[in-house]
Structures are given as structure tokens and as C-alpha cells.
C-alpha positions in Angstrom: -160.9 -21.8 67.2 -161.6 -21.3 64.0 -163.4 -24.0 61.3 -160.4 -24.1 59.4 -158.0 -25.0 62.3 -160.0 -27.7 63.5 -160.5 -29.4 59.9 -156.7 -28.9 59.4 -156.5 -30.5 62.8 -158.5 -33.4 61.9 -156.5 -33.9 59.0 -153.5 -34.2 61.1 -155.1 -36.2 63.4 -156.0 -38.4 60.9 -152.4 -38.8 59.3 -151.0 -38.8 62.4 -152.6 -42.5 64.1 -151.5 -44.8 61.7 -147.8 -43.8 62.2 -148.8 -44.0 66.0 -150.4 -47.2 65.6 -147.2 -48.5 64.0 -145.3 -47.3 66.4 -146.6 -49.0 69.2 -146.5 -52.1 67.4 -142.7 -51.9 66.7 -142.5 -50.8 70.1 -143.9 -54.1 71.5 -140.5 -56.0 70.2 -138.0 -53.0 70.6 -139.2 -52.4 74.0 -138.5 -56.2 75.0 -135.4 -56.0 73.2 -133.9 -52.7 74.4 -133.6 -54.3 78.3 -131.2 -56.5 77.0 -129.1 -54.6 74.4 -125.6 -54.2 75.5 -124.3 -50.7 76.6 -127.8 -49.2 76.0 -129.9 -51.9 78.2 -127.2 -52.0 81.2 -128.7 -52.0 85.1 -126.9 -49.6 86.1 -128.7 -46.7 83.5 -131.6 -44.9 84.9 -134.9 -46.4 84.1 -136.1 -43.8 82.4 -132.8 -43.6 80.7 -133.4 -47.4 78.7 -137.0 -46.5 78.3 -135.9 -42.9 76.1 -133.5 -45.7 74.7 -136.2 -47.8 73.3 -138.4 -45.1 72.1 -135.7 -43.5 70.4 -134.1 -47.3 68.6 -138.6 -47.0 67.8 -138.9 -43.8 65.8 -135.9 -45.0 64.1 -137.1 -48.2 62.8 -140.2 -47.8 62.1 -140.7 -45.9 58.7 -138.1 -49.0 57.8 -140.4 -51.2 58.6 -143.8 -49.5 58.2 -144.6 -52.0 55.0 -144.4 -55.0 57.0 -146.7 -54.1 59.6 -150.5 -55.9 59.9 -153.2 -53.2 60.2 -154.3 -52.9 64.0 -155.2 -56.6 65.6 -158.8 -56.7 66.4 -159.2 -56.9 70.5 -158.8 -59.3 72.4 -157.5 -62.6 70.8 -155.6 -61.5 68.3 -154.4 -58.7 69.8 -152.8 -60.5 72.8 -151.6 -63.3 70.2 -149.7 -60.3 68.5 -148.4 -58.8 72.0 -147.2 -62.1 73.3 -145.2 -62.8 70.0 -143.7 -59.6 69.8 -142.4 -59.9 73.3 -141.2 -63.1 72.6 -139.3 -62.5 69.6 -137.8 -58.9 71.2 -136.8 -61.0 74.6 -135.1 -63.9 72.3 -133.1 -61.5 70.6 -132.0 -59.3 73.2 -130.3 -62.5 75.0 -128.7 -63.3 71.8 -127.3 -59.7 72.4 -127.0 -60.1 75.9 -124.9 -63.1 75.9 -121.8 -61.3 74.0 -121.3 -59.4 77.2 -122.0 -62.6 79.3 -118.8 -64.0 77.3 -116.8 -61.3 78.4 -117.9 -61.2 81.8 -117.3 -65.4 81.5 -114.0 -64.8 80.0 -112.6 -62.2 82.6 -114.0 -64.4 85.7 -111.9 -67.4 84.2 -109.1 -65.3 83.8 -109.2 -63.7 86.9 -109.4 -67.6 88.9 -106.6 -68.7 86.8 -104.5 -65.6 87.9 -105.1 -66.2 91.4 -107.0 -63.1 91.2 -110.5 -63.6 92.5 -112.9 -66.6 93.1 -114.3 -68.5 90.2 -117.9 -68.1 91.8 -117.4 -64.6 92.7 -120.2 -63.3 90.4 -122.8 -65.9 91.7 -123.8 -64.0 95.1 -123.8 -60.6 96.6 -120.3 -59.7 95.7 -119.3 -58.3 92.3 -118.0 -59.9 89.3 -113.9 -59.8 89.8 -111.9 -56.7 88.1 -110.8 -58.5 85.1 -114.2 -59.5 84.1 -115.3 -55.6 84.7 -112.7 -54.1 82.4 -113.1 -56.4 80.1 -117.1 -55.5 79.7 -116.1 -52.0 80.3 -113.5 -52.0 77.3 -115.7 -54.3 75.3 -119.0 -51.4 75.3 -116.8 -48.8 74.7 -114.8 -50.4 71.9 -118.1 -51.4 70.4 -120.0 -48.4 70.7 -116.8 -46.6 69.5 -117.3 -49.0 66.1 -120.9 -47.8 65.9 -122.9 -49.6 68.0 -126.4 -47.7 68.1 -126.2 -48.2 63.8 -125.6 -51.6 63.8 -128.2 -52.1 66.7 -131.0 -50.4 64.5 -129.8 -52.5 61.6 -130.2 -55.6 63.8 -133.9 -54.6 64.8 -134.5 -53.8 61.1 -133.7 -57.0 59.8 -135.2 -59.3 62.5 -138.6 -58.3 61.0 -137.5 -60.0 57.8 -136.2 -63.0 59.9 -139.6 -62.9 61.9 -142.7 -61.4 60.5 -144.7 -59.6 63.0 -147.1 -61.1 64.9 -145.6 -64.4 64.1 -144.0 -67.1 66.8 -141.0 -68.9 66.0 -141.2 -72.7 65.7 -140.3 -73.9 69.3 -137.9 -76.4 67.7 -136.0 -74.2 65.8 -135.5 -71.7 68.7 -134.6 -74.1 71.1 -131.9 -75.1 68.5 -131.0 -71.4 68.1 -130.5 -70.4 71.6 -128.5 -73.9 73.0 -126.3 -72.4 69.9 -125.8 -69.4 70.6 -125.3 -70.5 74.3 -122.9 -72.7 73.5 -121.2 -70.3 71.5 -121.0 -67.4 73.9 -119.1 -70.1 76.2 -116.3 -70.9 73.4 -115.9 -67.4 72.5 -115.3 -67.1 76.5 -113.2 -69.8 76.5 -110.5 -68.7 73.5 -110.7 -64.8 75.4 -109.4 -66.5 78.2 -106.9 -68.9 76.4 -103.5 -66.8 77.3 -104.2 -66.3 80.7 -105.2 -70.2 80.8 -101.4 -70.9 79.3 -99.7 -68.4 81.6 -101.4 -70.4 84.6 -100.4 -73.6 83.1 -96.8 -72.9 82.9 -97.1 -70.8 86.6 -98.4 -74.2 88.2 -95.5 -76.4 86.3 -92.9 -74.1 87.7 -94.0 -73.6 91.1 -93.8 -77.4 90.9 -90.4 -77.8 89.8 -89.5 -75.2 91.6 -90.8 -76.9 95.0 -89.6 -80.5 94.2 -86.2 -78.9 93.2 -86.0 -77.2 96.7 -88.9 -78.9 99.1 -87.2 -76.3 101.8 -88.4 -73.2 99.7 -92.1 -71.5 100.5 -92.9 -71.1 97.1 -96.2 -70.4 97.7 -95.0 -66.8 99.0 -92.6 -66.5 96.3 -95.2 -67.5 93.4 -98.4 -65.6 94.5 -97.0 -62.2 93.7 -95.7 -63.7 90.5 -98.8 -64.5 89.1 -100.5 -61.6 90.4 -98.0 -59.5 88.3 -97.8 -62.1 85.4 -101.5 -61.8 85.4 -102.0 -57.6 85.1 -98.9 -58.2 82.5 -101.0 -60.6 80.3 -104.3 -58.5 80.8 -102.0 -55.1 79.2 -100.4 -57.2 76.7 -103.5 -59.5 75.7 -106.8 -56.8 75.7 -105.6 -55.0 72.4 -105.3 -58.3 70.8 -108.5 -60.0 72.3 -111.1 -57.4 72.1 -111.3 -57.0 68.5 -111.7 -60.8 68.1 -115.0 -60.4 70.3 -116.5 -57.5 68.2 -115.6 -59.3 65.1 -117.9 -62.5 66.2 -120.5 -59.6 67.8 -120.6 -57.6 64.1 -121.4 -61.1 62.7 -123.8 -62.0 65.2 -125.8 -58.5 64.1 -125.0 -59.3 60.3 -127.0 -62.8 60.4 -128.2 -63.7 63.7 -129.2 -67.2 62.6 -125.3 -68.2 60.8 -123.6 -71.2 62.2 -121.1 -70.2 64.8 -117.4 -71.4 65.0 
């Protein structure tokens, strides 16, 4: 090897760790964050799948964000001060991610118990969450990686370094406040997915009982269970076209400003 090919390779070298350095910093948050992302941080992708995930959502975002980065926390203190925030804030906004597709998977499990079409506690054990839930998720991801998903992910991870500096913790109070928010709105969102399936059980359960004070004699019970079974696929064809966009309009807002008040 030749003197000229190792000071060239020096050089390099020398170029070469900073951008390393900052990569592994960025890569502290992003890696926190990318277990939670929907579509990209679901269980059932390989491992190694997520992890080329979050290394790739890394060497994305960091020349964006290269300015903002400390030089290299002297060891140990600071440096495990600097891990420990970074993990926090990359784990707090990956469940503000996460819980979008909780409110779908909330949505469809209320829909499917007031269709008659699984139990309402289905998801809690063993068993898996019931169909409705599971196309709703399923059509949900797709529509919103179909809108450009990985983009507006990068843009989110961009702009939470403006929100929170690196190395910094958020004020406890503040993200305490944040998350019973965001919590609370992932259950209305839920709530107004589900609303038409909801009505159609409402005016099910006041037939049936009409029907069986009307005519006491009459098993309605095995006249009206196929009738909400079909009313219930009818209002899932008739009501996802509508419903879906409404949940990636409040998800593309969530991404725009993370810390806006919700509806």
C-alpha cells in the first residue's frame, strides 16, 4: 500500500466519523421510534426487516438535521443522559404514531361487537383481534402508505428535533398532558369510525324489539342474527370508502404538528 493511499485514506477516515458520529446519534431516537411506526414498525415484519427500516428513515434524516446535533457527549454521564433522552423522546413519539392504528383496531372491535360479529374483548387474550378490526388496519396502512407514508414519516422525524432538541427531556408535565391527549383522542377518533355501525345496531336492537312484542310467538333471535350479520358486511362496503379518509386526514395532521389540539 502505497503512502499516498493511506494519507488519502486517512483523509477519508477523517471526513468520514463525524457523519458516523451523527448518525448514531440520530439513530438513538429513530431507532426507538421506528418499533412503533405504523406499516414500517408492525410485529409481524422480520426483525431484521424494522432494523434496515430504521437505518434507512437514519441516513435520510440526518444531513437534515446534522446542524442541530451536539458534538460527541463526553462518557459516561452525559453520554447516558443523552442516550436515555433520545430513547425517550423516539419511544413518546412512536406511540403517538402507534395509537392511529390502535384507533382503528378500537374502531373495528366496536364495530364488530355491535354487529354481533365477534367479542368485544376478543383482542385482550390469545385469540386475534376480530375481522373488522383487521381490515380496517389493513386498509388503513395501505391507504396511507399509498398517500406517501415513508415521506411524511421522515418529515415527522425531521421536525421533532425542532420540537425537542437533542439530548433534551421533555417537561414531565407537559408530556403527561400530551400523551392523556392524544390518548384521549385516539379513543374519539375510534369512536366517530365506529358511529354507523353503532346507529345500524341501534335501530337492529329497536326492531328486533318491536318485532318480538308485536309477535312474542316469533324466534326473532334466529330471524335477526343473520340480519345483522349481513347488515353489518353491508355497512362495512358501504362505510370504509367514506371512513378511512377521515382517519388519514386526522393522521396527516398528527404528522403536520404533533403538539396541535385535537377535536
Amino acid at each position: 500500500m502505497t503512502p499516498e493511499l493511506l494519507v488519502a485514506l486517512e483523509t477519508l477516515a477523517a471526513d468520514v466519523q463525524p457523519l458516523m458520529l451523527a448518525g448514531a446519534l440520530v439513530f438513538l431516537r429513530l431507532g426507538a421510534m421506528a418499533a412503533l411506526l405504523p406499516a414500517f414498525g408492525e410485529m409481524v415484519l422480520p426483525l431484521r426487516v424494522r432494523l434496515a427500516v430504521a437505518l434507512a428513515f437514519t441516513l435520510v434524516v440526518t444531513p437534515a438535521v446534522l446542524p442541530t446535533l451536539p458534538a460527541a457527549p463526553e462518557a459516561p454521564l452525559p453520554l447516558v443522559r443523552f442516550v436515555g433522552a433520545e430513547a425517550v423522546t423516539g419511544l413518546a413519539m412512536g406511540i403517538g404514531l402507534r395509537l392511529f392504528v390502535m384507533a382503528l383496531q378500537t374502531a373495528g372491535t366496536i364495530a364488530a361487537q355491535a354487529t354481533s360479529l365477534a367479542q368485544f374483548f376478543g383482542g385482550a387474550n390469545a385469540d386475534p383481534q376480530p375481522a373488522i378490526a383487521q381490515v380496517l388496519v389493513m386498509a388503513g396502512l395501505a391507504l396511507a402508505l399509498l398517500a406517501g407514508l415513508h415521506v411524511r414519516l421522515a418529515e415527522f422525524m425531521i421536525l421533532s428535533y425542532a420540537l425537542i432538541p437533542p439530548g433534551s427531556f421533555a417537561q414531565p408535565g407537559m408530556l403527561a398532558a400530551w400523551g392523556v391527549a392524544q390518548v384521549a383522542h385516539s379513543f374519539s377518533l375510534a369512536f366517530r369510525l365506529a358511529v354507523p355501525f353503532l346507529a345500524l345496531s341501534l335501530i337492529y336492537n329497536v326492531a328486533l324489539g318491536a318485532i318480538n312484542k308485536a309477535m312474542p310467538q316469533l324466534m326473532v333471535a334466529f330471524v335477526g342474527a343473520p340480519a345483522i350479520t349481513l347488515g353489518g358486511l353491508v355497512m362495512l362496503l358501504l362505510a370504509v370508502p367514506v371512513l378511512l379518509p377521515v382517519w388519514l386526514d386526522a393522521f396527516h395532521a398528527f404528522l403536520a404538528d404533533p403538539t396541535a389540539p385535537r377535536p
